[in-house]
DRENLODO-112606 format. One record per residue (C-alpha): x, y, z; residue in one letter; residue number from 0. Coordinates in steps of 0.02 Angstrom, whole numbers. Layout:
+--------+--------+--------+---------+-----+
:   east :  north :     up : residuo : num :
+--------+--------+--------+---------+-----+
:      X :      Y :      Z :       A : NUM :
...
+--------+--------+--------+---------+-----+
***
This chain:
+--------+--------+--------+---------+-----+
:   east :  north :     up : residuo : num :
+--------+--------+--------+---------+-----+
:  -2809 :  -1646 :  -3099 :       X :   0 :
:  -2653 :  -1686 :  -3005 :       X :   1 :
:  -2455 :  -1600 :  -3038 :       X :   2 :
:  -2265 :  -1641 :  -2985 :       X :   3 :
:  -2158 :  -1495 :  -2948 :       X :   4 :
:  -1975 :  -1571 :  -2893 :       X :   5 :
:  -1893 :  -1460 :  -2785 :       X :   6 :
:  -1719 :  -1467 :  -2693 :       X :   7 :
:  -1666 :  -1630 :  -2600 :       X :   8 :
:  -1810 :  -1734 :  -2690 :       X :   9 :
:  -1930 :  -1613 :  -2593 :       X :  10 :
:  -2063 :  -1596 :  -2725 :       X :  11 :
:  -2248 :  -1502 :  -2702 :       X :  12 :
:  -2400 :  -1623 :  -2782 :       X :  13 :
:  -2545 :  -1483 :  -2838 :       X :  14 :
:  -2723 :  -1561 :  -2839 :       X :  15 :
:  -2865 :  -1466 :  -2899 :       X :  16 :
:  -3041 :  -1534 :  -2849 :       X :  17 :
:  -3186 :  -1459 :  -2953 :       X :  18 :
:  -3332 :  -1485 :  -3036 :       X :  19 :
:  -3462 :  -1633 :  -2972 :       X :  20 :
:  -3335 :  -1731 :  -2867 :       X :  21 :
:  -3307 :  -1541 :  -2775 :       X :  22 :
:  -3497 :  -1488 :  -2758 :       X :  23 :
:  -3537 :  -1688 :  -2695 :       X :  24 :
:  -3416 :  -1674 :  -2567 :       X :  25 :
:  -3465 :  -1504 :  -2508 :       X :  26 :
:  -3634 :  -1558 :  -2503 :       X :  27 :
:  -3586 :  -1720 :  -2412 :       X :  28 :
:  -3487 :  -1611 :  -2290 :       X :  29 :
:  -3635 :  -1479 :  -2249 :       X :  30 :
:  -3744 :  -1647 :  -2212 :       X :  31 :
:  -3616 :  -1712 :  -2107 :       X :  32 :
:  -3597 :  -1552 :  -1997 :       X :  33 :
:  -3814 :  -1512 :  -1999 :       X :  34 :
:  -3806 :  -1687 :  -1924 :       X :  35 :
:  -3712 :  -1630 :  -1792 :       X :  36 :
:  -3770 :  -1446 :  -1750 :       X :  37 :
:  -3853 :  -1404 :  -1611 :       X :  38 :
:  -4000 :  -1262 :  -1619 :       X :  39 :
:  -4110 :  -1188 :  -1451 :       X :  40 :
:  -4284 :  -1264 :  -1479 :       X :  41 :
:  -4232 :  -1414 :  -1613 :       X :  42 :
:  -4183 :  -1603 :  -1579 :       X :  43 :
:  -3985 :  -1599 :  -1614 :       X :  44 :
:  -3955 :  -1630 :  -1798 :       X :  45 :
:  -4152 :  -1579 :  -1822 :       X :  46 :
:  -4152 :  -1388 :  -1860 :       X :  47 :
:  -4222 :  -1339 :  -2043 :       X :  48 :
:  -4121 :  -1341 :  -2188 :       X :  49 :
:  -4128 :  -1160 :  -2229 :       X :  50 :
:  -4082 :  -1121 :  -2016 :       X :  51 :
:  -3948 :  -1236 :  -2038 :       X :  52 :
:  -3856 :  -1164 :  -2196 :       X :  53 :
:  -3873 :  -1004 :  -2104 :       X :  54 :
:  -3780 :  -1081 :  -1970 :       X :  55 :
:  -3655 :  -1167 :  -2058 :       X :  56 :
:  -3542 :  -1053 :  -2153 :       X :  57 :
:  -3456 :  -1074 :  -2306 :       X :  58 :
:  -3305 :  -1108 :  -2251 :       X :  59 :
:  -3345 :  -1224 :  -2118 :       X :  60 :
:  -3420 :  -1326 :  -2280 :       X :  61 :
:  -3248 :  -1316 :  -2360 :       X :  62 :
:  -3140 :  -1376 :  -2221 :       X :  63 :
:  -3249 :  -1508 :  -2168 :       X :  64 :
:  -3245 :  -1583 :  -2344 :       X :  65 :
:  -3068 :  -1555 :  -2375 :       X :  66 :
:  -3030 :  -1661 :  -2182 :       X :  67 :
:  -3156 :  -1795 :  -2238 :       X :  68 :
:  -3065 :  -1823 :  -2422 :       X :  69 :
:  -2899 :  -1753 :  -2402 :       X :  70 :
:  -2811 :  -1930 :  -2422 :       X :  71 :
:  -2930 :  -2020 :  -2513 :       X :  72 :
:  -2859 :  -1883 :  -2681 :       X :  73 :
:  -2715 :  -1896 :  -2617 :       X :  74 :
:  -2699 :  -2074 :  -2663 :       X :  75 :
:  -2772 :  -2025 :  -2809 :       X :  76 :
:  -2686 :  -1910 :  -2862 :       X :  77 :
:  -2516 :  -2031 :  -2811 :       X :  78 :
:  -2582 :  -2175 :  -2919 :       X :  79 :
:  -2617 :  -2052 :  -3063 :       X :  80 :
:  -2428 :  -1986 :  -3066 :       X :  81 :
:  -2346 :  -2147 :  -2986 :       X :  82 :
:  -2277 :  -2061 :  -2844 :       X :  83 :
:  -2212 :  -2133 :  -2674 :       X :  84 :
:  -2185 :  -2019 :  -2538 :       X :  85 :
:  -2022 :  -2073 :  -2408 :       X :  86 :
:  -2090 :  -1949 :  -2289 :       X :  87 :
:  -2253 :  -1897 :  -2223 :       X :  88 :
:  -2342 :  -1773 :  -2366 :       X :  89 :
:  -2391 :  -1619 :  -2275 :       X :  90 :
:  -2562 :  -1511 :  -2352 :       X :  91 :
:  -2574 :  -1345 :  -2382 :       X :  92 :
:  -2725 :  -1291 :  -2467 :       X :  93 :
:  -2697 :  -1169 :  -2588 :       X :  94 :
:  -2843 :  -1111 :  -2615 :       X :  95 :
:  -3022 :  -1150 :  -2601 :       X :  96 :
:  -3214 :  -1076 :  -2651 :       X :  97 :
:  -3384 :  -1125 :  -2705 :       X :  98 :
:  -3303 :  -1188 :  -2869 :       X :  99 :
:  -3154 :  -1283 :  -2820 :       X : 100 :
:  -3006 :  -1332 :  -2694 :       X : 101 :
:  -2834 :  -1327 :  -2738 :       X : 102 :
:  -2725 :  -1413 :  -2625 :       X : 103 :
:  -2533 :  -1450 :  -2600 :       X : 104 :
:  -2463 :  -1605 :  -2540 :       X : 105 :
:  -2268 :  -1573 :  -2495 :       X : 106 :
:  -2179 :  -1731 :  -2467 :       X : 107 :
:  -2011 :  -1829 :  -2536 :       X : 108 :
:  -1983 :  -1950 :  -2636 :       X : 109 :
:  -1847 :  -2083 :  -2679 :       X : 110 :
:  -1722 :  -1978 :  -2786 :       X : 111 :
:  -1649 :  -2042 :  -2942 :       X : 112 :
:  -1461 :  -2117 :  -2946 :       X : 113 :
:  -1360 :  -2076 :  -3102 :       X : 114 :
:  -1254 :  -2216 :  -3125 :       X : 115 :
:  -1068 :  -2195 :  -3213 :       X : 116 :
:   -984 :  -2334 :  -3309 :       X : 117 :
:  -1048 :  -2461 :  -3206 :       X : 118 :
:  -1000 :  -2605 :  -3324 :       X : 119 :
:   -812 :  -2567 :  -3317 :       X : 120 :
:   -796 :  -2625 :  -3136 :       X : 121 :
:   -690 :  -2754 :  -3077 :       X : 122 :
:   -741 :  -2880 :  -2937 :       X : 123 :
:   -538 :  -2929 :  -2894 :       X : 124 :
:   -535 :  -3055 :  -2756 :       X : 125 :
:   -347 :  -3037 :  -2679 :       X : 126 :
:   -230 :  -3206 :  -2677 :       X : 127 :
:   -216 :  -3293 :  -2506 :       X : 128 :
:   -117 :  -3417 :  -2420 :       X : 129 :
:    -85 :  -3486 :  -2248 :       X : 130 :
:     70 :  -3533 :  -2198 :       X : 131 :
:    133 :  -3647 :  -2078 :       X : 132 :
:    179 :  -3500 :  -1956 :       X : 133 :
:      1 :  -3455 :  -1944 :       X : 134 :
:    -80 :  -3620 :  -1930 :       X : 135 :
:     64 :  -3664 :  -1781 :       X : 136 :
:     29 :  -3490 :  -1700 :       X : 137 :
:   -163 :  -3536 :  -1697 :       X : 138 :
:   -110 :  -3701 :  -1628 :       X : 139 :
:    -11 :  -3607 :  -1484 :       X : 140 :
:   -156 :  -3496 :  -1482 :       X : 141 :
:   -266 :  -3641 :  -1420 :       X : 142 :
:   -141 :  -3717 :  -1311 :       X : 143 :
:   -141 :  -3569 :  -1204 :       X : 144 :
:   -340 :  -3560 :  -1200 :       X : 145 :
:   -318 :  -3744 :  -1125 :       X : 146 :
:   -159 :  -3724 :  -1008 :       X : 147 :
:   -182 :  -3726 :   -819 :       X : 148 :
:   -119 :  -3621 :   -678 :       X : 149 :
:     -6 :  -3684 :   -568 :       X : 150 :
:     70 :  -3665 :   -409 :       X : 151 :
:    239 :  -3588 :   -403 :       X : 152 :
:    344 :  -3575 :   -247 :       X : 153 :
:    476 :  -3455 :   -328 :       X : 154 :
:    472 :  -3256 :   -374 :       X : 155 :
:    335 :  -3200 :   -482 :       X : 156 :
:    394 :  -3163 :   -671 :       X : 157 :
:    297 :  -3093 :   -822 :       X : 158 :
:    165 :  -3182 :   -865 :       X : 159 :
:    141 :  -3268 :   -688 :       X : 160 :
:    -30 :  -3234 :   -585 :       X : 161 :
:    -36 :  -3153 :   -404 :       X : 162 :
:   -176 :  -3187 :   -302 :       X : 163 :
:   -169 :  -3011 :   -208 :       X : 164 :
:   -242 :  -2907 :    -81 :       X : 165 :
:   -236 :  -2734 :    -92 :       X : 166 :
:   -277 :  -2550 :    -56 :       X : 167 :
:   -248 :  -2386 :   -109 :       X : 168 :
:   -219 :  -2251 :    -10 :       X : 169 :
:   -210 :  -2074 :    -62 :       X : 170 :
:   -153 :  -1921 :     79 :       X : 171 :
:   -176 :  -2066 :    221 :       X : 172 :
:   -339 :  -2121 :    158 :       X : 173 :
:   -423 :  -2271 :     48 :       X : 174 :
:   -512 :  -2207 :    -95 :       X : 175 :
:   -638 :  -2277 :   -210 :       X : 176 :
:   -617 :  -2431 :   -299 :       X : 177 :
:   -443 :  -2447 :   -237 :       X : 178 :
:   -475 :  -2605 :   -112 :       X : 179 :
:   -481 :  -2768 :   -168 :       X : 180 :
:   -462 :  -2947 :   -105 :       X : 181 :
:   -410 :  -3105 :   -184 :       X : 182 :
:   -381 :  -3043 :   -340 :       X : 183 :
:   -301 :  -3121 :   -498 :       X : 184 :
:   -193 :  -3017 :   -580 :       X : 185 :
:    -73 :  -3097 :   -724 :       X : 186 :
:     81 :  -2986 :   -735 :       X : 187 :
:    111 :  -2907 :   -888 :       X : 188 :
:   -105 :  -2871 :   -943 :       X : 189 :
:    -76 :  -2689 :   -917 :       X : 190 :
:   -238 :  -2699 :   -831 :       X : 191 :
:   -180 :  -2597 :   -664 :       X : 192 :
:    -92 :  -2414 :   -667 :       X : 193 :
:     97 :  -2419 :   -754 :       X : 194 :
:    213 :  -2478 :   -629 :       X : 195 :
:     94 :  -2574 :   -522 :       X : 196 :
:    118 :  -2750 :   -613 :       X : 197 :
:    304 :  -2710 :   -639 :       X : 198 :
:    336 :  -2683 :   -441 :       X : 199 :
:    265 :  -2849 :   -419 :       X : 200 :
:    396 :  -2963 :   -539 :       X : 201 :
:    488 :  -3043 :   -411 :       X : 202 :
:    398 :  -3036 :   -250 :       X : 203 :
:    354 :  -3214 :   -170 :       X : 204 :
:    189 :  -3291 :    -88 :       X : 205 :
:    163 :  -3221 :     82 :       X : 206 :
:    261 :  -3060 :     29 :       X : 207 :
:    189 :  -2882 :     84 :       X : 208 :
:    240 :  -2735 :    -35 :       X : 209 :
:    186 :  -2546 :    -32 :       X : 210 :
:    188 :  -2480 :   -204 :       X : 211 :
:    215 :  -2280 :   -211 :       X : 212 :
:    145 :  -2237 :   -395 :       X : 213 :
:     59 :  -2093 :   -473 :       X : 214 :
:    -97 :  -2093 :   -588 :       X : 215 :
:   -103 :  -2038 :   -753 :       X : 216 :
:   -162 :  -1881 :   -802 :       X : 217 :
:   -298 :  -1926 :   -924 :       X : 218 :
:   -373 :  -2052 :   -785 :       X : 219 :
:   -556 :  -2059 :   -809 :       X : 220 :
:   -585 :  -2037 :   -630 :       X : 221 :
:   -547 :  -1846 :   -582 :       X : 222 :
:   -496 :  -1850 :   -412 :       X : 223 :
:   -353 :  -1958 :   -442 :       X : 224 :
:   -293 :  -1873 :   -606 :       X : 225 :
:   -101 :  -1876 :   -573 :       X : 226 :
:   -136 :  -1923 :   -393 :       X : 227 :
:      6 :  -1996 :   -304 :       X : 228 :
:    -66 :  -2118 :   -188 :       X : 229 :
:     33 :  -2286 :   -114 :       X : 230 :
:    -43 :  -2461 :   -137 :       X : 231 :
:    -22 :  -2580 :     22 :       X : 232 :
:    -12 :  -2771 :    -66 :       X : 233 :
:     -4 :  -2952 :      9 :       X : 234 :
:     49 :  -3088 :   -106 :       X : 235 :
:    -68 :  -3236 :    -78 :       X : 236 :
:      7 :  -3357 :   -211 :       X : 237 :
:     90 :  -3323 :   -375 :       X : 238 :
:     19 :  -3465 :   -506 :       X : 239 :
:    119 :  -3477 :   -666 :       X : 240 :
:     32 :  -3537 :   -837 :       X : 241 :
:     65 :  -3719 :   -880 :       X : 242 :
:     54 :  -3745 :  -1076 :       X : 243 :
:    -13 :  -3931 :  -1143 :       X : 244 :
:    105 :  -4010 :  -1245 :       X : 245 :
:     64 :  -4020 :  -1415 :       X : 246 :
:     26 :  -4214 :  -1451 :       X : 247 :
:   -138 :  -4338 :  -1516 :       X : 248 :
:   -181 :  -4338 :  -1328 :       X : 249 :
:   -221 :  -4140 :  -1333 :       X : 250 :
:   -286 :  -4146 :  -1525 :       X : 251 :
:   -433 :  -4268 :  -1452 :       X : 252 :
:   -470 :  -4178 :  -1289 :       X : 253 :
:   -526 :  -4011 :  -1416 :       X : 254 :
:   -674 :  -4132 :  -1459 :       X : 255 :
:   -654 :  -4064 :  -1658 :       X : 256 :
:   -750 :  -4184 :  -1774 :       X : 257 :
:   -637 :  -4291 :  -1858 :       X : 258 :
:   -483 :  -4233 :  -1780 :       X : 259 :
:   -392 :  -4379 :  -1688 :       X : 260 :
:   -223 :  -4325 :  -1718 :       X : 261 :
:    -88 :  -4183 :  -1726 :       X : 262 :
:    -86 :  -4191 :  -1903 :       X : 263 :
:   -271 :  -4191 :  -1899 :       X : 264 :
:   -276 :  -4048 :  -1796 :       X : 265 :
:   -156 :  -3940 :  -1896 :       X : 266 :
:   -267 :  -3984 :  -2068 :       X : 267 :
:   -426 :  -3934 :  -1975 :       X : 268 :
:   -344 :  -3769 :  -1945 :       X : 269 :
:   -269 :  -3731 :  -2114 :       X : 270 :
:   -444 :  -3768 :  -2166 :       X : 271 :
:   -524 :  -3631 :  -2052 :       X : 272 :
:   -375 :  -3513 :  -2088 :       X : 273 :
:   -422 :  -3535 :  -2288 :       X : 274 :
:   -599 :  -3510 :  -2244 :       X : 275 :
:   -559 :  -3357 :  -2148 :       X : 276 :
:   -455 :  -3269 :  -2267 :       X : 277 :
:   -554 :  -3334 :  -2424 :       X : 278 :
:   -705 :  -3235 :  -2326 :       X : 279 :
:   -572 :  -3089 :  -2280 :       X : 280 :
:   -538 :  -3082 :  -2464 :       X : 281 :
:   -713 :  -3078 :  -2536 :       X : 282 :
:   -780 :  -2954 :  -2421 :       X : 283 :
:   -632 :  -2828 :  -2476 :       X : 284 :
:   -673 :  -2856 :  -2647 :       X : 285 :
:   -868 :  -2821 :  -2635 :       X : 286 :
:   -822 :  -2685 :  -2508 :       X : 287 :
:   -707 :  -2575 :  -2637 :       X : 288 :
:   -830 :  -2629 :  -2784 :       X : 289 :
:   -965 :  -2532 :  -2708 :       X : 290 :
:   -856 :  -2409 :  -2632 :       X : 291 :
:   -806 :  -2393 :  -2843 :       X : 292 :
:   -982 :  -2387 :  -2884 :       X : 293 :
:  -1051 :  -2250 :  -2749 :       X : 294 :
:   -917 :  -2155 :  -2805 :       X : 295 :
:   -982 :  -2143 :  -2981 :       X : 296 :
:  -1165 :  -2111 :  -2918 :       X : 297 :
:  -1230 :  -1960 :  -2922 :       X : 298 :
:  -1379 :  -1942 :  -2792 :       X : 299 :
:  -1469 :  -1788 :  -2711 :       X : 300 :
:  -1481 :  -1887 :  -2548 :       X : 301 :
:  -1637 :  -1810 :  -2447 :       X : 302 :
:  -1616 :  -1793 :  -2277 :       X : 303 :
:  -1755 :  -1900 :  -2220 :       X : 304 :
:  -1700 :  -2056 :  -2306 :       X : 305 :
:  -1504 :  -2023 :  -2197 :       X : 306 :
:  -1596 :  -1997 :  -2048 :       X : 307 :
:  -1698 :  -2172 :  -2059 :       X : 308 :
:  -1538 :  -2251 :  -2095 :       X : 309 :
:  -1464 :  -2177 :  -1945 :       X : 310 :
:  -1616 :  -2228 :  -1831 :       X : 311 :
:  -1622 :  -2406 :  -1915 :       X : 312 :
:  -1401 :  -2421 :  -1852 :       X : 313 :
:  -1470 :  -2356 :  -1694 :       X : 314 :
:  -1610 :  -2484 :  -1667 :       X : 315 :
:  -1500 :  -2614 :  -1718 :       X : 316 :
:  -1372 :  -2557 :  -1603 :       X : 317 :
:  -1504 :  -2562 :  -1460 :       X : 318 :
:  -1547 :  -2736 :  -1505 :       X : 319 :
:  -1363 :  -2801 :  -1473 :       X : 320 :
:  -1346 :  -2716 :  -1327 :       X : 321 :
:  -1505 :  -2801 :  -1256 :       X : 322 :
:  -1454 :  -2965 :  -1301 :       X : 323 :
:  -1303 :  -2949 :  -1187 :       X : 324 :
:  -1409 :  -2858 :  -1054 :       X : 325 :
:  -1382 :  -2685 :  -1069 :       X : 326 :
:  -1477 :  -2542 :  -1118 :       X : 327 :
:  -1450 :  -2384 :  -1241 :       X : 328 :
:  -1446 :  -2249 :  -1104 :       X : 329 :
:  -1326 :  -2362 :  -1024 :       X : 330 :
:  -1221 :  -2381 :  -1159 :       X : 331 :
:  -1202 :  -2186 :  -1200 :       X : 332 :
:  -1172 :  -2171 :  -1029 :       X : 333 :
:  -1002 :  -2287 :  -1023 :       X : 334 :
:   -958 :  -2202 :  -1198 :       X : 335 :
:   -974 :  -2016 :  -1130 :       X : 336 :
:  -1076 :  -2003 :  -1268 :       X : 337 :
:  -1267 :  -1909 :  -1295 :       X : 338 :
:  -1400 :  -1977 :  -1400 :       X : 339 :
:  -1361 :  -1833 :  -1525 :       X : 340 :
:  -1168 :  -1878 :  -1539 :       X : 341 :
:  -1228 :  -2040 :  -1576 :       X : 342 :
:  -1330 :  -2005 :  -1711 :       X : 343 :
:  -1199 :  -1881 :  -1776 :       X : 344 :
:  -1092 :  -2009 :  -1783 :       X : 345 :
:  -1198 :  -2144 :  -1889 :       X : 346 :
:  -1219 :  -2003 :  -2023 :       X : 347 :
:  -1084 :  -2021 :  -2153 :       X : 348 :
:  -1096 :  -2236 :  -2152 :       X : 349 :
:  -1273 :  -2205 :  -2169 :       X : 350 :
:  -1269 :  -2072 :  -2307 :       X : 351 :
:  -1143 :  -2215 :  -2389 :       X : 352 :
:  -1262 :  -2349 :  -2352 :       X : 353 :
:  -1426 :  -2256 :  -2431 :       X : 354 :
:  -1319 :  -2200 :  -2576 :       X : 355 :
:  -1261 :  -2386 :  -2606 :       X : 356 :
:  -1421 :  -2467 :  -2599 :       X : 357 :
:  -1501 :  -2317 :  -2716 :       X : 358 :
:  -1346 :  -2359 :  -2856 :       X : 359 :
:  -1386 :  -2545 :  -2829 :       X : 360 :
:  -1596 :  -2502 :  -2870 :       X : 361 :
:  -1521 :  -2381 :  -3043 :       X : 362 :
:  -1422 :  -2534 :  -3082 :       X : 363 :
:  -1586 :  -2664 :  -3059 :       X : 364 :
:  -1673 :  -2548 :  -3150 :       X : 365 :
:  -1545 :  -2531 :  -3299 :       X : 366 :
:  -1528 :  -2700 :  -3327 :       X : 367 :
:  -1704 :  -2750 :  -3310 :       X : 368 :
:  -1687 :  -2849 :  -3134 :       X : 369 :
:  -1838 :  -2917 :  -3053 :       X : 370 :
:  -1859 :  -3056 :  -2933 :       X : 371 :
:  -1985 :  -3174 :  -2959 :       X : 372 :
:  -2097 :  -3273 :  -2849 :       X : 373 :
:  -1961 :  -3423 :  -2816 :       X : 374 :
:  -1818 :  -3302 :  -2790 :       X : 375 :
:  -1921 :  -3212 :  -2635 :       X : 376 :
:  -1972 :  -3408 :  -2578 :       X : 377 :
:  -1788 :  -3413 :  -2573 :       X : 378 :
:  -1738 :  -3292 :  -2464 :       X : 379 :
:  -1875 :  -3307 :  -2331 :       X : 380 :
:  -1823 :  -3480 :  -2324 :       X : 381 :
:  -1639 :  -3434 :  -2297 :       X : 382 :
:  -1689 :  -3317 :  -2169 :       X : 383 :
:  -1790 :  -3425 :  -2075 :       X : 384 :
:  -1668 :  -3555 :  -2068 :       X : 385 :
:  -1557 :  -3439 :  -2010 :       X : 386 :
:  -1627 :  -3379 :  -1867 :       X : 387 :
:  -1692 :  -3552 :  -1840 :       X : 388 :
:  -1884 :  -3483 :  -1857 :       X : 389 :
:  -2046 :  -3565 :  -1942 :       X : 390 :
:  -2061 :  -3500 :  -2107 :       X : 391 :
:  -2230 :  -3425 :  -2083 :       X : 392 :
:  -2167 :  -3335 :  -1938 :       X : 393 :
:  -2051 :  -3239 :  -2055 :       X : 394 :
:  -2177 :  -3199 :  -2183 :       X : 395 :
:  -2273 :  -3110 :  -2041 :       X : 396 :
:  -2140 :  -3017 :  -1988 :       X : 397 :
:  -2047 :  -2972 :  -2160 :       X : 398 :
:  -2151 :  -2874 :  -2294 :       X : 399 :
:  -2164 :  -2954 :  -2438 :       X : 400 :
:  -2115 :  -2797 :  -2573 :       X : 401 :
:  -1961 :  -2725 :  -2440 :       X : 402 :
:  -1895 :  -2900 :  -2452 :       X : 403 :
:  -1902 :  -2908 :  -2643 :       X : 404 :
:  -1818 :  -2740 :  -2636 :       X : 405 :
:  -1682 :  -2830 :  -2552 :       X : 406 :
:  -1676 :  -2961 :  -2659 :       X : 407 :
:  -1680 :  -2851 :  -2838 :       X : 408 :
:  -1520 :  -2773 :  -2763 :       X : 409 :
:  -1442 :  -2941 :  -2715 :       X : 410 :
:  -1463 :  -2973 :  -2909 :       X : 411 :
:  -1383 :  -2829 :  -2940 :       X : 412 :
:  -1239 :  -2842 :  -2845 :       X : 413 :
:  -1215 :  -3019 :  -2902 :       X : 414 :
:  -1201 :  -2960 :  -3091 :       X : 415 :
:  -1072 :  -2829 :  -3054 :       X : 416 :
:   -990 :  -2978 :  -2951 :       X : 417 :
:   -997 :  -3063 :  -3122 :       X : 418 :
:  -1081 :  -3203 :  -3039 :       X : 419 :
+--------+--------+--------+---------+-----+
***
């Protein structure tokens, strides 16, 4: 005999009472189990007489043991019988237990129910967009200036020019830390150096030597040169100044675009991408504010557990990124100031969002009667292998079947409040 007793949070208690035959057989099996195993002066282990060992073997030894040897097996049971699925692991208690029966309490949470509003009366509203010829020329200039050269310039440095400098920073008298560099490219104008250090430098010519008397700021990440005034001794090596391609068929070929031979080429190929863009730009708002419309209609009791695997997943994920380009978590928290906690702290309200989405998404599935079948989950595997360029069977080992059709069912859903 199994119960359901849903508490706060989609915290529920599941009561199982085990009596009768299946409790005296397993009590019975139990008491074997442990006379087995008991060890008494002047008998083989596991070989003392029956009525020695039930005088060795208490009651509630008997209990325990067959409560540990079947605990899970009614649990399943007893999850089957009321077509329950714990999110979290259950946790026992038992209740109570005799010669007569075991009552035990399985404490877990489960998957709370969405209530969906007037789901129906959304709008999917894809915004109008056009490129003009402002954008697809600025684009143009854009990729220009990825292809100009640096040149040699005899005169005085201006904005945008590069100096080739040596320098070093001296604060009371003396270098300090990361202050000394030599041969180094600094384009005038980045902002990449203290304010004032580029600016002192428009105008100065190759071969020039300049002392720079500036202050740091006070929010400077380093604290012993927080609103430091230190002076920076600089030679001018060379000043280079950006040389821009001209725009003709000569430059259109040397991007090596397929198909583009020509200026006019060129400029369609980037209208193109520009539509693309903003057509994608455009889409993504949409389906971003019509599930921003529908959480905000759902009503969900979000547990705790089910935001704090959401937050762990972002985590992992973020982990994985930062791997790929060679650096690790602690690493990462490190250059952000940040501790593991803040971090997670600060996943918590996009994952509360994103658990709350995908639950309205299931009510919807569910509502409309919305499951995948066998060709739409051949489908996605497929599009996921050849997305990541993997063998197809490779995926299907690594991606459970059901938590993919999960995705899928809610894909579905989406799609038919998309009124695709």
């Amino acid at each position: 005999m199994a119960n359901w007793t849903l508490k706060e949070k989609s915290v529920g208690d599941m009561t199982v009472v085990i009596e009768g035959d299946e409790w005296k057989k397993a009590v019975t099996k139990a008491f074997n189990k442990l006379a087995k195993n008991l060890s008494v002066d002047g008998f083989r282990k596991g070989a003392a007489p029956r009525a020695l060992a039930e005088k060795r073997i208490s009651a509630g030894q008997r209990f325990i043991e067959a409560i540990d040897d079947h605990a899970n097996e009614w649990m399943r049971a007893a999850l089957a019988e009321l077509g329950l699925t714990p999110i979290s692991q259950p946790q026992l208690d038992i209740k109570d237990v005799n010669a007569d029966k075991a009552e035990l309490v399985y404490t877990f949470t489960v998957a709370p129910e969405a209530k969906l509003g007037d789901y129906k009366s959304l709008k999917y509203e894809v915004e109008d967009y056009t490129v003009t010829d402002g954008e697809v020329d600025e684009e143009i200039g854009r990729m220009q200036k990825q292809y100009a050269d640096n040149e040699i310039k005899e005169g005085a440095a201006e904005e945008g020019d590069t100096v080739n400098i040596d320098y070093e920073g001296l604060k009371d008298g003396a270098a300090f830390d990361g202050g000394t560099a030599a041969g180094y490219d600094l384009k005038l104008g980045s902002n990449s150096f203290i304010p004032g250090f580029e600016e002192q430098l428009i105008g100065v010519t190759a071969g020039e030597e300049k002392e720079l008397n500036l202050t740091f700021p006070e929010d400077y990440h380093a604290e012993e040169l927080k609103g430091a005034a230190v002076v920076f001794k600089v030679k001018v090596n060379e000043v280079k100044t950006e040389v821009i391609p001209e725009l003709d068929d000569d430059f259109a070929k040397e991007l090596n675009i397929k198909e583009v031979e020509t200026v006019e080429d060129l400029k369609n190929n980037v209208r193109t991408r520009l539509e693309t863009r903003k057509k994608a730009d455009a889409e993504n708002k949409a389906e971003s504010d019509l599930m921003n419309a529908l959480i905000d209609m759902t009503e969900a009791d979000i547990p705790d557990v089910m935001i704090e695997d959401e937050v762990q997943g972002q985590i992992n994920q973020l982990a994985n990124q930062l791997q790929q380009y060679g650096m690790s978590l602690t690493s990462y928290l490190q250059m952000m100031g940040q501790t593991a906690d803040q971090l997670k702290e600060s996943y918590k309200e996009q994952a509360a969002n994103t658990v709350k989405a995908r639950l309205a998404l299931e009510a919807v599935a569910k509502a409309e009667n919305i499951v995948p079948d066998d060709a739409d989950i051949e489908k996605q595997y497929q599009e996921i292998a050849d997305q990541y360029g993997m063998p197809l069977e490779q995926v299907k080992s690594v991606i459970d079947s059901e938590m993919l059709k999960n995705d899928v069912r809610n894909m579905k859903a989406l799609a038919l409040l998309k009124g695709e």
